[in-house]
DSSP file (Angstrom, degrees, kcal/mol; ACC not computed):
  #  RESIDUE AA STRUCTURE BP1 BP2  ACC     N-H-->O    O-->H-N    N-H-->O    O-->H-N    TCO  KAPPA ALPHA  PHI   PSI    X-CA   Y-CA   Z-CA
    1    1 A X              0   0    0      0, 0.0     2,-0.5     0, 0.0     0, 0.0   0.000 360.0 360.0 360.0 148.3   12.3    7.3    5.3
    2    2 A X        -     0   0    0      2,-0.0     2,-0.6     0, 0.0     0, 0.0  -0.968 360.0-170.2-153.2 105.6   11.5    3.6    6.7
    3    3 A X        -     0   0    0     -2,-0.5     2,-0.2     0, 0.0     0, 0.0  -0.901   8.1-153.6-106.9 120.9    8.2    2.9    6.9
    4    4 A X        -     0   0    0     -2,-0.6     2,-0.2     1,-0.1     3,-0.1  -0.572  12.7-130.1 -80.3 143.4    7.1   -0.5    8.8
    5    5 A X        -     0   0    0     -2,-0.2    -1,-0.1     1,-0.1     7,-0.1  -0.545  40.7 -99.8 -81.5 155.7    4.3   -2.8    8.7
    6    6 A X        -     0   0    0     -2,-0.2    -1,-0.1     5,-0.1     4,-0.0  -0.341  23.3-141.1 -65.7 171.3    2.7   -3.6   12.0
    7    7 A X        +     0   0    0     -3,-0.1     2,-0.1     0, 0.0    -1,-0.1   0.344  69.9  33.5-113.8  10.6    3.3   -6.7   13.9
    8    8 A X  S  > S-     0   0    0      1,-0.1     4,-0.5     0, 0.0    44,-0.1  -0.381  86.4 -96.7-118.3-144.6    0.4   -8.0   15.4
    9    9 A X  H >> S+     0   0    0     43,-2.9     4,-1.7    38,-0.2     3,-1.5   0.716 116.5  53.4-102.8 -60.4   -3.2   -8.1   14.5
   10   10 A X  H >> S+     0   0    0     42,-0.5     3,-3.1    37,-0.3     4,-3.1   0.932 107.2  53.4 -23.8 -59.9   -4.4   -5.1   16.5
   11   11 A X  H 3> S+     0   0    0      1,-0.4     4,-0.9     2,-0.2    -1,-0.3   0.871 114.7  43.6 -69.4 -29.4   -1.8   -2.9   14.8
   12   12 A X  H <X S+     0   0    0     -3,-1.5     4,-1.0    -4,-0.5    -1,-0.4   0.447 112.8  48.5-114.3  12.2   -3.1   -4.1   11.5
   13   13 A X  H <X S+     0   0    0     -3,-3.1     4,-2.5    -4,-1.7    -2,-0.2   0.788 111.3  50.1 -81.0 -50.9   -6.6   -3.8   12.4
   14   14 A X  H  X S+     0   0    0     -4,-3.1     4,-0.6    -5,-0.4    -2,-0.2   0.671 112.2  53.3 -54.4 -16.1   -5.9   -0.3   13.7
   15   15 A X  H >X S+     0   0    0     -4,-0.9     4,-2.4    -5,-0.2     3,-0.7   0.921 118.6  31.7 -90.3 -40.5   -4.0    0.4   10.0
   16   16 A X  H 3X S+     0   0    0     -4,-1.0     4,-2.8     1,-0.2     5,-0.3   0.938 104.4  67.3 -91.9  -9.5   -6.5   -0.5    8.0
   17   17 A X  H 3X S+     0   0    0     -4,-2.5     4,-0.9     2,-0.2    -1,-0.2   0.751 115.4  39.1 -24.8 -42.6   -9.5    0.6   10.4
   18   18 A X  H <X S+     0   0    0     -3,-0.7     4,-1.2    -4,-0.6    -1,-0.2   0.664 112.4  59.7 -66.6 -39.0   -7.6    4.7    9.3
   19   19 A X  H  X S+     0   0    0     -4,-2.4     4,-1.1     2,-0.2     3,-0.5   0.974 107.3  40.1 -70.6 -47.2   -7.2    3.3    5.9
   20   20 A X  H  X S+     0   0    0     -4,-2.8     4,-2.0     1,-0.3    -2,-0.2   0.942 119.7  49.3 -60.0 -49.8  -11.2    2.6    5.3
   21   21 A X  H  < S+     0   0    0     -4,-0.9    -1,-0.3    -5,-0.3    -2,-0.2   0.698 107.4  49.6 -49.4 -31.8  -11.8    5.5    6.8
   22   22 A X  H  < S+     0   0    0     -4,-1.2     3,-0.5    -3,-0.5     4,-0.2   0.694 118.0  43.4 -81.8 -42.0   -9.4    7.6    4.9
   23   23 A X  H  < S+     0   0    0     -4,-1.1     3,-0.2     2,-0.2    -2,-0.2   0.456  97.9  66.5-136.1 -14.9  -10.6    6.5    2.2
   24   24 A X  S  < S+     0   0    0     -4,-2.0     7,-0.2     6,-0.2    -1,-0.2   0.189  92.3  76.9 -55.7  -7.1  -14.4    6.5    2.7
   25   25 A X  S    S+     0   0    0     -3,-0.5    -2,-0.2    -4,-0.1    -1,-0.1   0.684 110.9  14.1 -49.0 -44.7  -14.0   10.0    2.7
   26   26 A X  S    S+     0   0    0     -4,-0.2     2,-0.4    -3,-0.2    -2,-0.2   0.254 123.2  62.6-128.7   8.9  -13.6   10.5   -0.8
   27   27 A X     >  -     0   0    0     -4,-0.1     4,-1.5     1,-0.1     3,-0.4  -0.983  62.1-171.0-105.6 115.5  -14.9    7.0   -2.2
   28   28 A X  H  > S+     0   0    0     -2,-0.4     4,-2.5     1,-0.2     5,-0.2   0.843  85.0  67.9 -88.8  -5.7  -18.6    6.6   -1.1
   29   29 A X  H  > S+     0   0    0      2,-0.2     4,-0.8     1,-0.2    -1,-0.2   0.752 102.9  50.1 -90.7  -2.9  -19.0    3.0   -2.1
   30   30 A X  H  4 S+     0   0    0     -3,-0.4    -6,-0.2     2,-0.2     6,-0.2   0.876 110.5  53.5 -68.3 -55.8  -16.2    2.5    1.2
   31   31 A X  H >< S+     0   0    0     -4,-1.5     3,-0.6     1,-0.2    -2,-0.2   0.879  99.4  54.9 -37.6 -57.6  -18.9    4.7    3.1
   32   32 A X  H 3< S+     0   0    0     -4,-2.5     2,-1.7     1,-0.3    -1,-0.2   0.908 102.9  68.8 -47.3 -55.3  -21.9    2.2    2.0
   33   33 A X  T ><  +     0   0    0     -4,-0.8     3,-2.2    -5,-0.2     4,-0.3  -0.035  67.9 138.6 -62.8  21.7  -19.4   -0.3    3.8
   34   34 A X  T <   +     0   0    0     -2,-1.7    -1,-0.2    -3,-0.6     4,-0.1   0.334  55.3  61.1 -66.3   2.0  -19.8    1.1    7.1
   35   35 A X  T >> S+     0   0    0      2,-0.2     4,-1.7     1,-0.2     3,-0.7   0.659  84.7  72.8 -99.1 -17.7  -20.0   -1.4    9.0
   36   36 A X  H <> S+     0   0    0     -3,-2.2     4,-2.6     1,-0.2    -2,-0.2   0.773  92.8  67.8 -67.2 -32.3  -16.4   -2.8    8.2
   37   37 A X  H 3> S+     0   0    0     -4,-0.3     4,-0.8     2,-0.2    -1,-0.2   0.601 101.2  45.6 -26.8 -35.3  -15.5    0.1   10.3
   38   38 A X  H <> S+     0   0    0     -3,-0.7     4,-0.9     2,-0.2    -2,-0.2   0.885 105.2  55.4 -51.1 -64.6  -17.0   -1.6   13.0
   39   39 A X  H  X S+     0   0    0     -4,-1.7     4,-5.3     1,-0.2     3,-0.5   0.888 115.2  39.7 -63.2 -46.7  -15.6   -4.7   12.5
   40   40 A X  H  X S+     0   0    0     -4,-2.6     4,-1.3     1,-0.3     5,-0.2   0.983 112.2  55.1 -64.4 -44.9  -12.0   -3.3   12.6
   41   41 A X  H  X S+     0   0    0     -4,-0.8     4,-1.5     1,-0.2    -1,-0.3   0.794 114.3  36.9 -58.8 -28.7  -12.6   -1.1   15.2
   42   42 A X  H  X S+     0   0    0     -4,-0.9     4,-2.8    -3,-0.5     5,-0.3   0.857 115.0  56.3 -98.3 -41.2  -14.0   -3.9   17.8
   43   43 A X  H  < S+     0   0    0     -4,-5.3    -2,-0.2     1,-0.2    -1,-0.2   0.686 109.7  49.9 -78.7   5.5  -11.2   -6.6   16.3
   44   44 A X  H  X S+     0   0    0     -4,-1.3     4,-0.6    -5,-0.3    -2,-0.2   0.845 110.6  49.7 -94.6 -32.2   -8.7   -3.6   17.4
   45   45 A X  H  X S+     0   0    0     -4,-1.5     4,-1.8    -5,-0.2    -2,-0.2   0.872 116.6  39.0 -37.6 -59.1  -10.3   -3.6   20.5
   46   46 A X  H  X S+     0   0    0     -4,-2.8     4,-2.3     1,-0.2     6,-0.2   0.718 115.9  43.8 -50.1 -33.5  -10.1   -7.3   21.1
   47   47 A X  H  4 S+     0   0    0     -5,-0.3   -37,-0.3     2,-0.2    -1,-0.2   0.551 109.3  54.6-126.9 -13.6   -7.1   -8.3   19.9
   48   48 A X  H >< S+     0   0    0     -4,-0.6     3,-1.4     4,-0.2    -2,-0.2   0.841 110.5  53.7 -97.0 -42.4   -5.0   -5.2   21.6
   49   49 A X  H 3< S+     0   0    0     -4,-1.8    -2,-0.2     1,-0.2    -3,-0.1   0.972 114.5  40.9 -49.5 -66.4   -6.8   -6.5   25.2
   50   50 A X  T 3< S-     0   0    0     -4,-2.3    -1,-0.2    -5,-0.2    -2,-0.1   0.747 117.6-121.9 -41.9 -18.0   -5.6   -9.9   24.5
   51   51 A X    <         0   0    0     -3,-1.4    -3,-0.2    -4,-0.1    -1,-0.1   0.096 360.0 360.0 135.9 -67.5   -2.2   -8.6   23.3
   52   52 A X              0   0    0     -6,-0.2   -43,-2.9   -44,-0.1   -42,-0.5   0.369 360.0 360.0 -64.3 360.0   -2.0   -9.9   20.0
């Protein structure tokens, strides 16, 4: 099994944007952090429109 890291910034907002989440599931002090959800979620937005 061959796992790859992304290669642009979208793809690696979009991994850890699943990873905070994943993981604010059974951690609450990631939950308190909600807002970093945000942030990834809108710089995967962004940055996948551009391209990058």
């Amino acid at each position: 099994m061959n796992i790859s890291l992304p290669k642009t910034i979208s793809g690696w907002c979009m991994w850890l944007f699943f990873l905070w989440v994943g993981l604010s599931a059974f951690v609450p002090f990631f939950a308190g952090l909600a807002i970093v959800s945000g942030i990834l979620a809108l710089g995967y937005a962004v940055f996948s429109f551009l391209g990058m």
